[in-house]
VEXTIMAR-24451 format. One line per 3 residues: their letters; for each residue x negated, y, z of N, C-alpha, C. Coordinates in nm, 4 decimals, always signed. Layout:
// VEXTIMAR-24451
A	X,Y,Z,X,Y,Z,X,Y,Z | ...
***
This chain:
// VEXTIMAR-24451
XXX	+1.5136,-7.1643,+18.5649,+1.4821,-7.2398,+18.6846,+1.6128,-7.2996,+18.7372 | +1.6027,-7.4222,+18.7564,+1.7118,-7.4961,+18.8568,+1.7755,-7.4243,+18.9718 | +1.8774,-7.4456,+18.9912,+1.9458,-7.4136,+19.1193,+1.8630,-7.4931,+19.2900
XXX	+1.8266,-7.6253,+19.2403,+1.7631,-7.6887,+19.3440,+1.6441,-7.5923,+19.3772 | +1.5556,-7.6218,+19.2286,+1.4310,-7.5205,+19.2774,+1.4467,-7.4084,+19.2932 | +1.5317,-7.3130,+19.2840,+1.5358,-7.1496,+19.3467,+1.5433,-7.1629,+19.4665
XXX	+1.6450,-7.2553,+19.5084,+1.6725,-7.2841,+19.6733,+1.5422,-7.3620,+19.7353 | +1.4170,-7.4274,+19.6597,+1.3389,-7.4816,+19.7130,+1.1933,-7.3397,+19.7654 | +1.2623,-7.2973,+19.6373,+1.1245,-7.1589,+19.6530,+1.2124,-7.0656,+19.7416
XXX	+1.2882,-7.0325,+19.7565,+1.3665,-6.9245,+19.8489,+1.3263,-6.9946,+19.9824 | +1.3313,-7.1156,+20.0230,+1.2784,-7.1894,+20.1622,+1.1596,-7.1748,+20.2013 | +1.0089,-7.2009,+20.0907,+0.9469,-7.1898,+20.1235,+0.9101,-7.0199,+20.1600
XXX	+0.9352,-6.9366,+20.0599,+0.9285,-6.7948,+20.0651,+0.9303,-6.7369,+20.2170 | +1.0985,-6.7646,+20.2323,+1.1383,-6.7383,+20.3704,+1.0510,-6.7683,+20.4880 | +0.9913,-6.9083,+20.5133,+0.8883,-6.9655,+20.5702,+0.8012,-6.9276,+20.6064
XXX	+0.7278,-6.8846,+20.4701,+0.6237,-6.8018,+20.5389,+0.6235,-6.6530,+20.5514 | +0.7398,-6.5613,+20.4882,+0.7913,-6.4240,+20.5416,+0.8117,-6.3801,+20.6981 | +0.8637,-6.5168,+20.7342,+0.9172,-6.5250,+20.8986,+0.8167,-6.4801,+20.9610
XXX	+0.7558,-6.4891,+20.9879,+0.6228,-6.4507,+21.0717,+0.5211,-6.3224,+21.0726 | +0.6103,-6.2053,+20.9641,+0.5789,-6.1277,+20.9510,+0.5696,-6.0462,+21.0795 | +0.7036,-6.0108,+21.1652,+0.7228,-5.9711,+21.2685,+0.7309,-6.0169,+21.4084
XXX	+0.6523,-6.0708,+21.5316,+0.6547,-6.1411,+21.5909,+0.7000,-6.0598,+21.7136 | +0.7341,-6.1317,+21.8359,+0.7687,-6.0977,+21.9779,+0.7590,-6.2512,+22.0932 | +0.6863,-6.1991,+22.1859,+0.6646,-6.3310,+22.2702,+0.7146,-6.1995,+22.4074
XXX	+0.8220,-6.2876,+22.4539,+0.8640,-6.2161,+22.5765,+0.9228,-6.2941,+22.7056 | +0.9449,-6.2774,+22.7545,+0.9956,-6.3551,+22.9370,+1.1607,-6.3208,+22.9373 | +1.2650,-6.3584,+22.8860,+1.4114,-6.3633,+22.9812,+1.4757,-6.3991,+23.0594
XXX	+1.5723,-6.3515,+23.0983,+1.6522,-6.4164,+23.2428,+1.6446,-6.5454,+23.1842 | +1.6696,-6.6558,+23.2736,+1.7113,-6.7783,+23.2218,+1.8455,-6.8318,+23.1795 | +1.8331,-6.8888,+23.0416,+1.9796,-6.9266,+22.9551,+1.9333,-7.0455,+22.9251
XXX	+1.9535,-7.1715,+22.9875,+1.9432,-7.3134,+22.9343,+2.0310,-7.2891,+22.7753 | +2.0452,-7.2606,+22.7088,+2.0559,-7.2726,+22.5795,+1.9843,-7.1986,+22.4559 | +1.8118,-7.1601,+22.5465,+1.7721,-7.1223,+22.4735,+1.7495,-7.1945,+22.3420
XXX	+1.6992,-7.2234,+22.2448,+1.6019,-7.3330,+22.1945,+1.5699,-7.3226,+22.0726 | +1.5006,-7.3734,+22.0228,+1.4400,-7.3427,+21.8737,+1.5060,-7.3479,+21.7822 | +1.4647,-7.2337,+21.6853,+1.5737,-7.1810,+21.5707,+1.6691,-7.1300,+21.6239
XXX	+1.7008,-7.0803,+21.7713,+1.8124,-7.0539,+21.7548,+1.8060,-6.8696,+21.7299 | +1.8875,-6.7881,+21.6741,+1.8972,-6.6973,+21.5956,+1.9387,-6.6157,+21.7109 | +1.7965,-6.4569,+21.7397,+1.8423,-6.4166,+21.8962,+1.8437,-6.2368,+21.8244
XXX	+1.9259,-6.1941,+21.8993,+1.9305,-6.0365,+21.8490,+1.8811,-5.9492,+21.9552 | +1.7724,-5.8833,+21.9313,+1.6925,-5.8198,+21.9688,+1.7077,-5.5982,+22.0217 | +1.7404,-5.5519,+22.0789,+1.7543,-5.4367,+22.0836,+1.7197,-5.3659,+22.1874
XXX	+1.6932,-5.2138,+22.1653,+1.6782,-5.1209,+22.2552,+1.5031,-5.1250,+22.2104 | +1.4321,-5.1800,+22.1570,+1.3096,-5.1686,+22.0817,+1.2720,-5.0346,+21.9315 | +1.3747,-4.9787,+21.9458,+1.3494,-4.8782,+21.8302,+1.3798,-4.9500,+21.7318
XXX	+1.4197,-4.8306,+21.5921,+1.4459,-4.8686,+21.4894,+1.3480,-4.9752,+21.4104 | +1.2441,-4.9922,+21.4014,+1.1421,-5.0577,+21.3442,+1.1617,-5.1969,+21.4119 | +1.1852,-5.2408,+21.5321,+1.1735,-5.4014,+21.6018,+1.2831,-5.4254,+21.6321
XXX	+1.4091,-5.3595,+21.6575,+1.5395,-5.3630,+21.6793,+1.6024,-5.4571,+21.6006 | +1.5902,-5.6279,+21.5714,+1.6649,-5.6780,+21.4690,+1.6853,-5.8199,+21.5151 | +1.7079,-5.9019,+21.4073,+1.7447,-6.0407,+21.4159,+1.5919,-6.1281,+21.4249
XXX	+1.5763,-6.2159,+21.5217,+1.4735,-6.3084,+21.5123,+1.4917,-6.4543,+21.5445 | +1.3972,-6.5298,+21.5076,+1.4126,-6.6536,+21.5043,+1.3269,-6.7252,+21.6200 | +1.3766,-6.7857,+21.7110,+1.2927,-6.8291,+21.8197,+1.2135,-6.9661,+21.7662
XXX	+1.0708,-6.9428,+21.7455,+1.0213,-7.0441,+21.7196,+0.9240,-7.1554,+21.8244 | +0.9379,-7.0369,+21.9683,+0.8349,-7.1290,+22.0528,+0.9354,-7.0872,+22.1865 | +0.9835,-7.1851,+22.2745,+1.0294,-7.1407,+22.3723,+1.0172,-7.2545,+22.4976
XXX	+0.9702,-7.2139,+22.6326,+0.9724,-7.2876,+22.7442,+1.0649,-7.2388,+22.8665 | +1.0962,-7.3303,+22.9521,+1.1835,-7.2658,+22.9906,+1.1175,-7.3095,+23.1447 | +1.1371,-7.1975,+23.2256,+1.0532,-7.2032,+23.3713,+1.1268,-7.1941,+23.4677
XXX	+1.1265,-7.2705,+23.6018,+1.1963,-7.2551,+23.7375,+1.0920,-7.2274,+23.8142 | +1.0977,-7.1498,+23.8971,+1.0411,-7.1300,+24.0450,+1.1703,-7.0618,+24.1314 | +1.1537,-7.0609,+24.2976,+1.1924,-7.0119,+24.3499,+1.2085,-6.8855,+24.4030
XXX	+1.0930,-6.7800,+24.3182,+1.0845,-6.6681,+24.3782,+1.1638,-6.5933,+24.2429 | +1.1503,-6.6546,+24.1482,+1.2371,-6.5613,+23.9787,+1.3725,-6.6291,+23.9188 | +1.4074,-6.7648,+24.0182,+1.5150,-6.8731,+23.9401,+1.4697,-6.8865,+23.7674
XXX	+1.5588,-6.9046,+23.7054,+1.5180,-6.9524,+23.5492,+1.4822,-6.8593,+23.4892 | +1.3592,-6.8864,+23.4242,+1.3543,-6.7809,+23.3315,+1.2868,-6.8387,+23.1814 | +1.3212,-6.7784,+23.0665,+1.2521,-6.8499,+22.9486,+1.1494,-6.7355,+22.8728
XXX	+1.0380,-6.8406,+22.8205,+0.9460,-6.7328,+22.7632,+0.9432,-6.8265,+22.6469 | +0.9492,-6.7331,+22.5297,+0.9812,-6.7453,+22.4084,+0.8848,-6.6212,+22.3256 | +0.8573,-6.7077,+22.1578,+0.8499,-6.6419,+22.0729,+0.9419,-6.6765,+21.9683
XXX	+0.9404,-6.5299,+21.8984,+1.0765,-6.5294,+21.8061,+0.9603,-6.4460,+21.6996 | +1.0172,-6.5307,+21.5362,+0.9643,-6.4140,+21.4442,+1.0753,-6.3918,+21.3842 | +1.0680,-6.2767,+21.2725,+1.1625,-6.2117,+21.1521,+1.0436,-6.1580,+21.0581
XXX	+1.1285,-6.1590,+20.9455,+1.0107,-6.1304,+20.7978,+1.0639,-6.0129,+20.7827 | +1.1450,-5.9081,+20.8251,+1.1311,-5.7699,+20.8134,+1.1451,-5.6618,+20.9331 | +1.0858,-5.5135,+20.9165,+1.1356,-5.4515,+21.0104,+1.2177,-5.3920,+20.9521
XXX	+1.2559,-5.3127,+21.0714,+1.4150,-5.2805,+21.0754,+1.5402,-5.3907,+21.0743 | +1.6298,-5.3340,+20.9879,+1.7532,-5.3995,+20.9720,+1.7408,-5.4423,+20.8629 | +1.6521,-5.4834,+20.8114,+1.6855,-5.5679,+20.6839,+1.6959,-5.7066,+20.7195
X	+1.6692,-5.7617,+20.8052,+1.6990,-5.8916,+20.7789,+1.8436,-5.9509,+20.8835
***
């Protein structure tokens, strides 16, 4: 197999692995949240404790909470493997 196509199947692979592990949660507000960006996750136990990928994120003002962003993030493994 080609070098292109390993790297074409390793993309798609990854793709749809990502979504193995999901989290939709509310944070303080960080105007730099934003998609894809790569968020590290902890204090969830060994099993959810890891690296995820923010794939859905909005970001909210009111006056009674100031900024806050609600986001989903996936990862294609638990634990620390990924």
């Amino acid at each position: 197999m080609t070098a292109e196509a390993q790297a074409l199947a390793d993309t798609i692979f990854d793709r749809r692995a990502r979504p193995f592990v999901c989290v939709e949660a509310t944070a303080e507000g960080n105007p730099r949240f934003a998609l894809a960006l790569k968020v590290n996750l902890r204090g969830l136990g060994g099993r959810f404790s890891n690296s995820y990928y923010v794939v859905r994120c909005r970001h909210k003002y009111d006056l009674s909470s100031g900024l806050q962003n609600r986001l989903r993030a996936e990862c294609a493994f638990l634990g620390a493997g990924g």
